[in-house]
C-alpha beads as a LAMMPS data file, in Angstrom:
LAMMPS data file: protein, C-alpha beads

395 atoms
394 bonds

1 atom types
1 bond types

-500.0 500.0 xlo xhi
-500.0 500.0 ylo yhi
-500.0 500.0 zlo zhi

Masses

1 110.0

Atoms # bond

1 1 1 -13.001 4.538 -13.997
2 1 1 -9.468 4.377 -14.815
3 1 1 -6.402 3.754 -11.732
4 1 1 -2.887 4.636 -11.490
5 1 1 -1.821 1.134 -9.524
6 1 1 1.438 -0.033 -9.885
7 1 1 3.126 -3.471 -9.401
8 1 1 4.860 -2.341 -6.029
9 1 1 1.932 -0.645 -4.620
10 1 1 -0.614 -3.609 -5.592
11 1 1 2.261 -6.296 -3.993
12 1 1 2.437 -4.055 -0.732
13 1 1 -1.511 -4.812 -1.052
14 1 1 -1.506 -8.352 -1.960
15 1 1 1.026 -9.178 1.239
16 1 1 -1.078 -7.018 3.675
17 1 1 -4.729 -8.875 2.273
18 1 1 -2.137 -12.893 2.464
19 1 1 -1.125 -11.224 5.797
20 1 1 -4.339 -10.654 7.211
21 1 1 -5.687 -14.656 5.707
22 1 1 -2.287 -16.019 7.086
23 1 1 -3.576 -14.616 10.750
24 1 1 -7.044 -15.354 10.666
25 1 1 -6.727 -19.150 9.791
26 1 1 -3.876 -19.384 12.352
27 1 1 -6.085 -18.033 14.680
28 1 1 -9.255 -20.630 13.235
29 1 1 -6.581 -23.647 13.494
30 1 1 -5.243 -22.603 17.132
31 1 1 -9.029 -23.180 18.250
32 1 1 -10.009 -26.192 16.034
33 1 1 -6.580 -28.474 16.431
34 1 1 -7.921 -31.787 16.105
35 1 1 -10.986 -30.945 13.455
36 1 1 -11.304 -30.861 10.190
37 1 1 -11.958 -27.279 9.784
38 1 1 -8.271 -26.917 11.901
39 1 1 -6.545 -28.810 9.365
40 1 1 -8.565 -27.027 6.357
41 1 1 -7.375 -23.720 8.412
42 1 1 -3.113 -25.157 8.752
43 1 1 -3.504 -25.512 4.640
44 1 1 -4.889 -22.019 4.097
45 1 1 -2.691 -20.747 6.061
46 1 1 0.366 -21.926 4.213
47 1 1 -1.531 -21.582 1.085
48 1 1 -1.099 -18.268 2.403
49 1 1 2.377 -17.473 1.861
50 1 1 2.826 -17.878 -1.684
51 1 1 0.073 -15.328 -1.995
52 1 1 1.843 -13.292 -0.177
53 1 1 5.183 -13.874 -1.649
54 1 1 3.602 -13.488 -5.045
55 1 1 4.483 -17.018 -6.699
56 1 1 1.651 -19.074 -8.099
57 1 1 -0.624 -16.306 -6.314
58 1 1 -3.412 -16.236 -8.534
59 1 1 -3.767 -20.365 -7.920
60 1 1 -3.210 -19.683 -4.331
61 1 1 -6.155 -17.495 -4.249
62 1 1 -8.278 -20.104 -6.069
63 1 1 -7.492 -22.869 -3.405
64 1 1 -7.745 -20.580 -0.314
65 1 1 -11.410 -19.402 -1.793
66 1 1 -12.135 -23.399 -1.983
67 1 1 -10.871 -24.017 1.516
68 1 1 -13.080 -20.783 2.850
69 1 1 -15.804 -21.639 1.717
70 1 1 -15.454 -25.583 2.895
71 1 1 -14.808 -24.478 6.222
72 1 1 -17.975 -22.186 5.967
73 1 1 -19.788 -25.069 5.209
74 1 1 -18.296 -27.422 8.411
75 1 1 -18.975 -24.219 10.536
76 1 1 -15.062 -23.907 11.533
77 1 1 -14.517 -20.354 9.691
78 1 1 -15.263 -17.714 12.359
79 1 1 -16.721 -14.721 10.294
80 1 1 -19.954 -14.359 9.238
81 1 1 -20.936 -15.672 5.555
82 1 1 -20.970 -12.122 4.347
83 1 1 -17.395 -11.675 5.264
84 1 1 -16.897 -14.977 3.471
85 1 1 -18.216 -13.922 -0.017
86 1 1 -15.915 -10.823 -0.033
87 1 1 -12.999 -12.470 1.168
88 1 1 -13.440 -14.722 -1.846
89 1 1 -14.525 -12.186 -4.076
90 1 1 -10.825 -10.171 -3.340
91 1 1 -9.276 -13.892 -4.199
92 1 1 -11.312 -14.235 -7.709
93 1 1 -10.585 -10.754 -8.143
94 1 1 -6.586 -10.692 -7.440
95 1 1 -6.564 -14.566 -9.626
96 1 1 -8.075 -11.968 -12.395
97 1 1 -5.295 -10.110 -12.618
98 1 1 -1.986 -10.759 -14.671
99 1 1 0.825 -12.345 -12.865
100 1 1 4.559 -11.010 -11.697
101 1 1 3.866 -7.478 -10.658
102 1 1 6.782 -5.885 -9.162
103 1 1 7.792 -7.073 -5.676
104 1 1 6.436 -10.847 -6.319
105 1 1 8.651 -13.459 -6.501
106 1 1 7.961 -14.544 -9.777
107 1 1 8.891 -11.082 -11.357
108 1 1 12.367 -11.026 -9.623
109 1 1 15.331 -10.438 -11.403
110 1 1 13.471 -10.044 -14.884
111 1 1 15.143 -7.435 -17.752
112 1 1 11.931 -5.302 -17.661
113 1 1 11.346 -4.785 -13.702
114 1 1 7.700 -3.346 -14.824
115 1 1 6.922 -6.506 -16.454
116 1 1 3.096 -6.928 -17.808
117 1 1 1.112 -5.902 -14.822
118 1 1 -1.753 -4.494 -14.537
119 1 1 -4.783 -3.452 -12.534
120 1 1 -7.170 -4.175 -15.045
121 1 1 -10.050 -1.341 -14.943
122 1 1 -12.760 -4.214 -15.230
123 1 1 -11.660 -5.400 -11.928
124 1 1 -10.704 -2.590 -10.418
125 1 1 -14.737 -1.427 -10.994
126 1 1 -16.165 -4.419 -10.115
127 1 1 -14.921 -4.480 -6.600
128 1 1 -15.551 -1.033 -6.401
129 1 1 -19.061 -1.982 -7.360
130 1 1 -18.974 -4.616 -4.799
131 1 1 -17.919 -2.068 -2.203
132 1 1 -20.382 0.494 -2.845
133 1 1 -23.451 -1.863 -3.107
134 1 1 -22.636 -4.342 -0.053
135 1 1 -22.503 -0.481 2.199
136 1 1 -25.803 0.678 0.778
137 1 1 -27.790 -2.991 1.418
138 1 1 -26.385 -2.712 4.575
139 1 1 -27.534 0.989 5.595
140 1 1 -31.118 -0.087 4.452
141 1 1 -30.873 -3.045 6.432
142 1 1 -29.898 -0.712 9.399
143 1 1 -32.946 1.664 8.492
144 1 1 -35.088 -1.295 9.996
145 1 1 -33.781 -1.009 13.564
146 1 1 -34.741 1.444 15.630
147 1 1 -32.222 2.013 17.401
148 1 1 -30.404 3.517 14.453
149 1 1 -33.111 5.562 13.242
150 1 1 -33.378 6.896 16.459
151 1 1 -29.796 7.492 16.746
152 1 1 -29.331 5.136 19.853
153 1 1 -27.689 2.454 18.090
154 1 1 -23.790 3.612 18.910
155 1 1 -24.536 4.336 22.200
156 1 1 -26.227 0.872 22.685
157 1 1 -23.045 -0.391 21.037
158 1 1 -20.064 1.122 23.330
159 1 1 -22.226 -0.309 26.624
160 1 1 -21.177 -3.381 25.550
161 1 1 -17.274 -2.547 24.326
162 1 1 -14.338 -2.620 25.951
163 1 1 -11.034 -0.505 26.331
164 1 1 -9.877 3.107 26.701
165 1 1 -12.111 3.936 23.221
166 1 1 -14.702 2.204 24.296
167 1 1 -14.948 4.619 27.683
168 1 1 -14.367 7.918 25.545
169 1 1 -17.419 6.880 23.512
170 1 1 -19.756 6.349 26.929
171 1 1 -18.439 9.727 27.924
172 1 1 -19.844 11.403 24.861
173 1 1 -22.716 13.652 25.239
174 1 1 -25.624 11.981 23.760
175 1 1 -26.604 14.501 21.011
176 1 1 -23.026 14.145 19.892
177 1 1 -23.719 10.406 19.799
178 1 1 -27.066 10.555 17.569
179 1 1 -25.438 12.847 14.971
180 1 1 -22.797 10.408 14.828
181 1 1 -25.326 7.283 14.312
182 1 1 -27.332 9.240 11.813
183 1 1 -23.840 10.154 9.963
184 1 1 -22.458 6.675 9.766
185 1 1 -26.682 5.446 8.530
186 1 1 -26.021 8.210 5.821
187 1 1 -23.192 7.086 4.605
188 1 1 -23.862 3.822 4.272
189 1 1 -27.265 4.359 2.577
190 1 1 -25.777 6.822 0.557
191 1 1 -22.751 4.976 -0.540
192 1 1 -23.580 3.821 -4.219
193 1 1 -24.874 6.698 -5.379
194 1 1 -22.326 9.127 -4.136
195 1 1 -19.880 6.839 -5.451
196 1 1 -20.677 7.695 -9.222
197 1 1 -19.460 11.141 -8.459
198 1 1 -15.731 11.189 -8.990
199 1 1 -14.539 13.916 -6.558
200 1 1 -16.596 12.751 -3.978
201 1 1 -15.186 9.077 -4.684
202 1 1 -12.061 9.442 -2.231
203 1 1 -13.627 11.735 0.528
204 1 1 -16.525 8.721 0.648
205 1 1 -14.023 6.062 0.754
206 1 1 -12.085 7.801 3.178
207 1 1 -14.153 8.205 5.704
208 1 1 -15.781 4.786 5.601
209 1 1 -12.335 3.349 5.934
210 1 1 -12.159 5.817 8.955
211 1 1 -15.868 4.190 9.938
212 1 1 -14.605 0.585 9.868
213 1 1 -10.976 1.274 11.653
214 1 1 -13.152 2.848 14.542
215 1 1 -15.255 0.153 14.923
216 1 1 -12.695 -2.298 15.097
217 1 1 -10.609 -0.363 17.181
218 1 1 -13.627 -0.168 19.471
219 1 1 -15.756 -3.557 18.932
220 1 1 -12.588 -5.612 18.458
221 1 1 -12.638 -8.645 15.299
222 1 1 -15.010 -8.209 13.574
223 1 1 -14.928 -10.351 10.318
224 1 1 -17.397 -7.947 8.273
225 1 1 -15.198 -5.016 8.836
226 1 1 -12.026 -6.346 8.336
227 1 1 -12.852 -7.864 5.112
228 1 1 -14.135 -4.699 4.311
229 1 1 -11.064 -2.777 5.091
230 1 1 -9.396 -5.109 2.838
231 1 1 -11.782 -4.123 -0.008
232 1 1 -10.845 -0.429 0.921
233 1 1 -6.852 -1.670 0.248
234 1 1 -7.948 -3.182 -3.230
235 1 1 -10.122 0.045 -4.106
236 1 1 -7.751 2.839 -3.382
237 1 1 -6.344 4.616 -6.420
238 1 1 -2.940 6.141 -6.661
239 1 1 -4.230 9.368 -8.308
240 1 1 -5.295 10.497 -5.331
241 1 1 -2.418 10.878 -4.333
242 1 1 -0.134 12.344 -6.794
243 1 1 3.369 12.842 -6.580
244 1 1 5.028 16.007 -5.436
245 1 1 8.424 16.933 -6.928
246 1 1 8.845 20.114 -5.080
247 1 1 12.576 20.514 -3.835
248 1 1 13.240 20.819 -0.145
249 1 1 13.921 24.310 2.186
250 1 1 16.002 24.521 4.800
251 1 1 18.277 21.905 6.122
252 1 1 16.970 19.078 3.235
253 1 1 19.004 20.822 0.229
254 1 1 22.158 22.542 -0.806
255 1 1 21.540 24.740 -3.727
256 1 1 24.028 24.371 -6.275
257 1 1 24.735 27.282 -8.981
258 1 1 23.510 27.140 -12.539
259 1 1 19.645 27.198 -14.202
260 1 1 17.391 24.967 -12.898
261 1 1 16.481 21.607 -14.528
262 1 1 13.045 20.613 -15.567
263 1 1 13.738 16.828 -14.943
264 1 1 15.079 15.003 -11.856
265 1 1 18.108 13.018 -11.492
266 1 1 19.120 9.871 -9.215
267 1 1 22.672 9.244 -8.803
268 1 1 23.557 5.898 -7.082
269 1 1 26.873 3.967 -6.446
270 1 1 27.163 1.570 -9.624
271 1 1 29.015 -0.967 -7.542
272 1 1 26.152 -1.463 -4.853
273 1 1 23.543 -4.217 -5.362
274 1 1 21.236 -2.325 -2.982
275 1 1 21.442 1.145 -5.005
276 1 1 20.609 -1.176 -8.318
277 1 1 17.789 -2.943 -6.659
278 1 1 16.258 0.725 -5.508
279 1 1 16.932 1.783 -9.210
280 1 1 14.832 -0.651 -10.449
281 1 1 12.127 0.021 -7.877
282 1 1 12.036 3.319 -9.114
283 1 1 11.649 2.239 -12.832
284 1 1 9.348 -0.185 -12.085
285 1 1 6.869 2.311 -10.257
286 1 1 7.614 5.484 -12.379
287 1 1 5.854 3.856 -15.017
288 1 1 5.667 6.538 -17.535
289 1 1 9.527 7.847 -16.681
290 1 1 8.384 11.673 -16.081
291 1 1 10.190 11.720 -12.791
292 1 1 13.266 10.512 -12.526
293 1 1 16.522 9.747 -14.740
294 1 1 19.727 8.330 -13.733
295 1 1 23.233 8.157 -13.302
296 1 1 26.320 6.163 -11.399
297 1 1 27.685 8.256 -8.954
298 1 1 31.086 7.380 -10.649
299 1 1 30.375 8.918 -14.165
300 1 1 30.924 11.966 -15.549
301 1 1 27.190 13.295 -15.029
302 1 1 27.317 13.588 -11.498
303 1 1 30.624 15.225 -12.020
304 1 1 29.215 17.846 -14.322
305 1 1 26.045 18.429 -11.867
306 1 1 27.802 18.503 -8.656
307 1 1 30.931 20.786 -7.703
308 1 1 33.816 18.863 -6.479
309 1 1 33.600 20.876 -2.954
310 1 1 29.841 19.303 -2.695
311 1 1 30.960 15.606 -3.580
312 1 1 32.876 15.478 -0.820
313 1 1 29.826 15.997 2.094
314 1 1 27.757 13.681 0.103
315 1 1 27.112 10.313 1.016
316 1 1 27.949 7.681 -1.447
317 1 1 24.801 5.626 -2.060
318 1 1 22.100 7.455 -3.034
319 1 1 21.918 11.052 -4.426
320 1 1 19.364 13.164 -6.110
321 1 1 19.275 16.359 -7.869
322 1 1 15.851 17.962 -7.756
323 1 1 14.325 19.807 -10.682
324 1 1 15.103 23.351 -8.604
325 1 1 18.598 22.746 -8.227
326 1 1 18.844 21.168 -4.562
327 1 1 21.273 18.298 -3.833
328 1 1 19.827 15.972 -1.558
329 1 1 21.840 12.925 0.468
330 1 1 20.668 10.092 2.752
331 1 1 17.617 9.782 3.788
332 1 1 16.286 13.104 2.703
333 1 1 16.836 11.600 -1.183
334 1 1 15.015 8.858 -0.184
335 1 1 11.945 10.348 1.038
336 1 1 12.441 13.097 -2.163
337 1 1 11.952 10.047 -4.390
338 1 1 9.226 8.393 -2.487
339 1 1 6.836 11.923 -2.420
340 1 1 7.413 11.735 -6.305
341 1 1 6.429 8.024 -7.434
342 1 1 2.981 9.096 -5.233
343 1 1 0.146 6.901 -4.001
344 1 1 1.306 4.943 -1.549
345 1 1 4.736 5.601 -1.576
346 1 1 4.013 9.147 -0.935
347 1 1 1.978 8.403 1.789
348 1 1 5.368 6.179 3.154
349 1 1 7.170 9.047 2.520
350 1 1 5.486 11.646 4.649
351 1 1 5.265 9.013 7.710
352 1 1 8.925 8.554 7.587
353 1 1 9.844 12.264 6.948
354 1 1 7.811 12.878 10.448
355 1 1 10.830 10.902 11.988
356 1 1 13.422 13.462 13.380
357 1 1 16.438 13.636 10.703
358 1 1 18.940 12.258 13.030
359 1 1 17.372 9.081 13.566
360 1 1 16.069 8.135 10.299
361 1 1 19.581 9.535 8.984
362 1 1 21.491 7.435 11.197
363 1 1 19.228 4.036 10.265
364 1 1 20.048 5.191 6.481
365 1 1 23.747 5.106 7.658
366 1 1 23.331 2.021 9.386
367 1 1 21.883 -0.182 6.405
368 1 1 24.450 1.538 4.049
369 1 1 27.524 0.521 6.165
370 1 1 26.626 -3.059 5.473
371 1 1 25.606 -2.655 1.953
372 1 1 28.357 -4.513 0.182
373 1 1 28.340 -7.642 2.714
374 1 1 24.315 -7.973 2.219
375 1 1 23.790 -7.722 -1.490
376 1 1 26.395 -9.158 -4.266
377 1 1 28.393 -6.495 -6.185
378 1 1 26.842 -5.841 -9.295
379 1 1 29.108 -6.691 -13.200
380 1 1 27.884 -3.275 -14.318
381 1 1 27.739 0.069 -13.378
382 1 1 24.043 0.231 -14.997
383 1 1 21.611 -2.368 -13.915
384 1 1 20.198 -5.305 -16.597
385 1 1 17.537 -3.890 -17.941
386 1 1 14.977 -3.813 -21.369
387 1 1 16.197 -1.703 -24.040
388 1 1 13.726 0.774 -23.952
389 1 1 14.254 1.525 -20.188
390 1 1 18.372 2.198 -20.818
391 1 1 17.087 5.959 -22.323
392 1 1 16.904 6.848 -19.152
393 1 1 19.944 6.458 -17.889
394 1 1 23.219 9.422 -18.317
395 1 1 26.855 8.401 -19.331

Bonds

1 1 1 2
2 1 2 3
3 1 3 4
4 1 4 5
5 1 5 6
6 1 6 7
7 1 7 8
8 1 8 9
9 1 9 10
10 1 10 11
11 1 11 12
12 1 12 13
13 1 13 14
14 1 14 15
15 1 15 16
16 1 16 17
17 1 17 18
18 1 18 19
19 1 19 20
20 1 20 21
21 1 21 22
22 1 22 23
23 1 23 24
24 1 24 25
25 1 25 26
26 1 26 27
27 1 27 28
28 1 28 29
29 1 29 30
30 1 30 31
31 1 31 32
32 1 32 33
33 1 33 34
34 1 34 35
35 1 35 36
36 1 36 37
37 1 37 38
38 1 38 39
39 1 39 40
40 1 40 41
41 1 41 42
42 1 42 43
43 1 43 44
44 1 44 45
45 1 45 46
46 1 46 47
47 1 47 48
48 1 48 49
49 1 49 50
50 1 50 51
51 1 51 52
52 1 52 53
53 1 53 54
54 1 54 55
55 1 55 56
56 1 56 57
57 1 57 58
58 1 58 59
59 1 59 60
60 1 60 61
61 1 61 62
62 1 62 63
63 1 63 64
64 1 64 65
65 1 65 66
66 1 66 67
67 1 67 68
68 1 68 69
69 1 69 70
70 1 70 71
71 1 71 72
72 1 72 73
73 1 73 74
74 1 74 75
75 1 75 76
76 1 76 77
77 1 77 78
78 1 78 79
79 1 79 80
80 1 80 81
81 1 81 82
82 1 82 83
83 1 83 84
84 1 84 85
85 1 85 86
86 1 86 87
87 1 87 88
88 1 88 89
89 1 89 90
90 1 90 91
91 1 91 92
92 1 92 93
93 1 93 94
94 1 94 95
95 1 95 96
96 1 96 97
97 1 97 98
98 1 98 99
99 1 99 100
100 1 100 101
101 1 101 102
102 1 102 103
103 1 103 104
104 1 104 105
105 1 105 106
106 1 106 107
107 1 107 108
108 1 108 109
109 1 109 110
110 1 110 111
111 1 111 112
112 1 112 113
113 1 113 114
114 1 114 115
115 1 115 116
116 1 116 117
117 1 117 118
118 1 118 119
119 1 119 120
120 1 120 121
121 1 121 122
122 1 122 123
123 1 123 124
124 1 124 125
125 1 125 126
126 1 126 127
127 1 127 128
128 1 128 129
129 1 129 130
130 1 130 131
131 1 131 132
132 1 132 133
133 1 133 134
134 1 134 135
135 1 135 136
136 1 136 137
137 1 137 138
138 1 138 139
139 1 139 140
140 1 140 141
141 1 141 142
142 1 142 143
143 1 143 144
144 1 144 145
145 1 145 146
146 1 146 147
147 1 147 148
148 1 148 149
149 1 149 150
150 1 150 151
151 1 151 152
152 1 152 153
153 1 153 154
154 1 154 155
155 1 155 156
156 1 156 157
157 1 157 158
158 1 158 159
159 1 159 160
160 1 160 161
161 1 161 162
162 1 162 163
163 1 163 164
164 1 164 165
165 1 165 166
166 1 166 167
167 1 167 168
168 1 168 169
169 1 169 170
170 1 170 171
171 1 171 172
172 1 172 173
173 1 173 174
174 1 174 175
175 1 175 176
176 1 176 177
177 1 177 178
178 1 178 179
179 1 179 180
180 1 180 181
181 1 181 182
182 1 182 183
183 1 183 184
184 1 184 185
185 1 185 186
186 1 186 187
187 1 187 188
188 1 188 189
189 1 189 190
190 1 190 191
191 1 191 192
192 1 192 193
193 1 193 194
194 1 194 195
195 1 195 196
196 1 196 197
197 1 197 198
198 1 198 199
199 1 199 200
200 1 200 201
201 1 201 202
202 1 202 203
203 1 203 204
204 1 204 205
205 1 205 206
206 1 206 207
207 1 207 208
208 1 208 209
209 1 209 210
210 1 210 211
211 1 211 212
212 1 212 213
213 1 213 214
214 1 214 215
215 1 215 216
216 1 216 217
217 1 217 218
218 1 218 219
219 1 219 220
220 1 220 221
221 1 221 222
222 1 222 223
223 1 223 224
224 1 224 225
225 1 225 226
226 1 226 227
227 1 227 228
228 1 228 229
229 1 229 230
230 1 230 231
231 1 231 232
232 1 232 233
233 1 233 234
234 1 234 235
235 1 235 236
236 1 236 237
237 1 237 238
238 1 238 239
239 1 239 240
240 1 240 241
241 1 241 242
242 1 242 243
243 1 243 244
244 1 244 245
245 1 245 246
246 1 246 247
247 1 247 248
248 1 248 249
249 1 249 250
250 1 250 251
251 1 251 252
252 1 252 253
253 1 253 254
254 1 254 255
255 1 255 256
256 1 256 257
257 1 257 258
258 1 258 259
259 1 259 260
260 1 260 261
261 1 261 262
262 1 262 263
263 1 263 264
264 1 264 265
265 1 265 266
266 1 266 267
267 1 267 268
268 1 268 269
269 1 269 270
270 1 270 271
271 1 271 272
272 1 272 273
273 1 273 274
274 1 274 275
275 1 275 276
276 1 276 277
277 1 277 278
278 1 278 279
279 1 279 280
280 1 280 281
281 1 281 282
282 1 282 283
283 1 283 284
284 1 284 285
285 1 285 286
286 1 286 287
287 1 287 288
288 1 288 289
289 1 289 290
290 1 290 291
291 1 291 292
292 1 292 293
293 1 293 294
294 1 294 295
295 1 295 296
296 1 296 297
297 1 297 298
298 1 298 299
299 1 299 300
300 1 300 301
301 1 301 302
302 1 302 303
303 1 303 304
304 1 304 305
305 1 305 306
306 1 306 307
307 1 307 308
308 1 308 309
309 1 309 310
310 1 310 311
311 1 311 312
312 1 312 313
313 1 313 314
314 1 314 315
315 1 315 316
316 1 316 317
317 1 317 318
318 1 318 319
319 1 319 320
320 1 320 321
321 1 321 322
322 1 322 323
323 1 323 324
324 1 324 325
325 1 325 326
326 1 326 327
327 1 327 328
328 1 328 329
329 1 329 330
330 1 330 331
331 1 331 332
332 1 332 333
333 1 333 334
334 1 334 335
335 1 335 336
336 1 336 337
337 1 337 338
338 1 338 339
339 1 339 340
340 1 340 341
341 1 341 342
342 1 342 343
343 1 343 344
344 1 344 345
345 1 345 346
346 1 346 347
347 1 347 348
348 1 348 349
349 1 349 350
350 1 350 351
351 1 351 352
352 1 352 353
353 1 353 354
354 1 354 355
355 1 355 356
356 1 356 357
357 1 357 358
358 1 358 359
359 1 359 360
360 1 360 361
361 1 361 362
362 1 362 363
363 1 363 364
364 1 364 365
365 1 365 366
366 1 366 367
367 1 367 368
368 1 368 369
369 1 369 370
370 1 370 371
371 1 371 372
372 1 372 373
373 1 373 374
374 1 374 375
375 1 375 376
376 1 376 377
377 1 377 378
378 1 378 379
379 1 379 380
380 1 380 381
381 1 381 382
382 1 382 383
383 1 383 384
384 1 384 385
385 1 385 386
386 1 386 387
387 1 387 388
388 1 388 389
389 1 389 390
390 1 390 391
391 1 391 392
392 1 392 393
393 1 393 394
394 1 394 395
């Protein structure tokens, strides 16, 4: 059961999972300001932020599993003990893994911006194990009420909810409701076994994710399925969603003449901090180099690949010539490069691309005009990087 995680995507993970902690023992401490279990609840929470910021992380996780688990046992920690044990099982899980992935702290500024992470396939399966079993125990606890075998239980459920989703759900005919109960009892009984099958792995995580979202959007807090949708975060693999390299129609490209390329090129201003720091994102999370190469936009490759007449309408940050031929500028590069790392970045990509050109180009515009004053000139045209990354790079 192999993943294609990268350090970027797993630190977007790891500050959405410290995110989430950091909220819920605010919350805990807000309510409990003079107890032990508020001050237990202050500590985690700024134990918190280095897991977030990705510096001594994996001991961070250690002591906020400690601190859950005392204020379990003071009764301060408002989420059921379930929730508890796979909170701290995502903490043993991410102190498992190696430290400095791309986008913590402690791997800033390194040579190698890849550094020595990875998601370790032993972990990766174990929470998926985790995952799949604590669903299917659940569904045959379920299987003992009767309201869920006789497919009352969701319409039991929305009587007592509030909100607008809440009232959609009492509006529902009631056949529509059953079907619904017995689909959500199915799923969870049939979790674990369906999750041996490999192409049925992402449509069944999918739509449990879907399951949970709902019922939080519905029920409110609820500290099972948040933790659970934080197990979903830790369990999704990259290869689902694989990059696209396709070039852009319409107003996204400007074909220039000659035979198409097979490989991909990003041309960025070598005097811009920013453009450095996005070129090593890209190395970092193009682990295998397939996708992109790269060259200053002041050498005598982006001369060669763009006509003089082009140059001019470009914009001077980023650039990127697409495997077809197309020249793309702004924030249409941007999003070009995002759809071809894939995983999650993809998935960033295709949100932002929904935003109307003008707007997205004129934020793009915005950030660049203040480039230089934000981020310290770089010595070198070519960022500081390991030896064998500088293959990469033209002229």
């Amino acid at each position: 059961m192999n993943n294609r995680w990268t350090g970027g995507q797993y630190s977007l993970f790891r500050f959405v999972f410290g995110a989430y902690l950091f909220g819920t023992f605010l919350c805990t401490a807000w309510g409990q300001v003079r107890s032990a279990g508020g001050v237990a609840s202050v500590i985690a929470a700024i134990v918190c932020v280095f897991l977030m910021g990705g510096w001594f992380d994996r001991a961070a996780a250690i002591v906020i599993a400690a601190l859950v688990w005392a204020m379990v046992a003071v009764r301060s920690m408002p989420v059921e003990v379930f929730a508890a044990a796979t909170i701290t099982m995502l903490l043993v899980a991410h102190a498992s893994l190696p430290a400095a992935a791309y986008g913590s702290v402690a791997g800033y500024g390194r040579a190698d911006p890849r550094g020595a992470w990875r998601m370790r396939p032993v972990v990766f399966v174990a929470v998926w194990m985790w995952m799949a079993i604590s669903y299917t125990v659940y569904g045959f606890t379920l299987l003992y009420d009767p309201a869920w075998r006789q497919g009352d239980a969701i319409v039991n459920m929305a009587g007592e909810a509030s909100g607008a989703l809440a009232g959609v759900l009492a509006q529902a005919p009631d056949e529509l409701m059953r079907i619904a109960t017995w689909g959500v009892l199915g799923l969870l009984v049939g979790f674990a076994p369906l999750a041996v099958v490999g192409r049925v792995r992402p449509w069944l995580w999918s739509a449990m994710l879907l399951v949970n979202l709902l019922r939080l959007a519905v029920f409110g807090h609820s500290g099972f399925g948040a933790a659970m949708v934080m197990v979903h975060g830790m369990t999704f693999d990259p290869e689902w969603v694989k990059a696209r390299r396709l070039a852009l129609a319409g107003h996204d490209r400007q074909q220039i003449a000659g035979v198409p390329e097979t490989t991909e090129t990003i041309f960025y201003d070598g005097q811009c901090g920013l453009c450095h720091r996005w070129v090593r994102f890209v190395l970092a999370e193009d682990r295998d180099g397939s996708a992109f190469r790269f060259a200053p936009l002041q050498s005598g490759a982006f001369e060669r690949a763009v006509p003089i007449d082009q140059r001019a309408t470009l914009s001077g940050t980023i650039v990127v010539r697409t495997s077809a031929g197309a020249v793309l500028s702004r924030s249409a590069a941007v999003i070009h490069v995002l759809r071809g790392l894939g995983g999650v970045w993809r998935l960033i990509g295709a949100a932002v691309r929904l935003v109307p050109r003008p707007i997205r180009d004129f934020g793009y515009d915005c950030i660049a005009a203040v480039r230089y004053r934000l981020f310290k000139r770089p010595a070198d045209a070519c960022p500081l990087l390991a030896a064998d990354l500088r293959g990469r790079f033209d002229d």
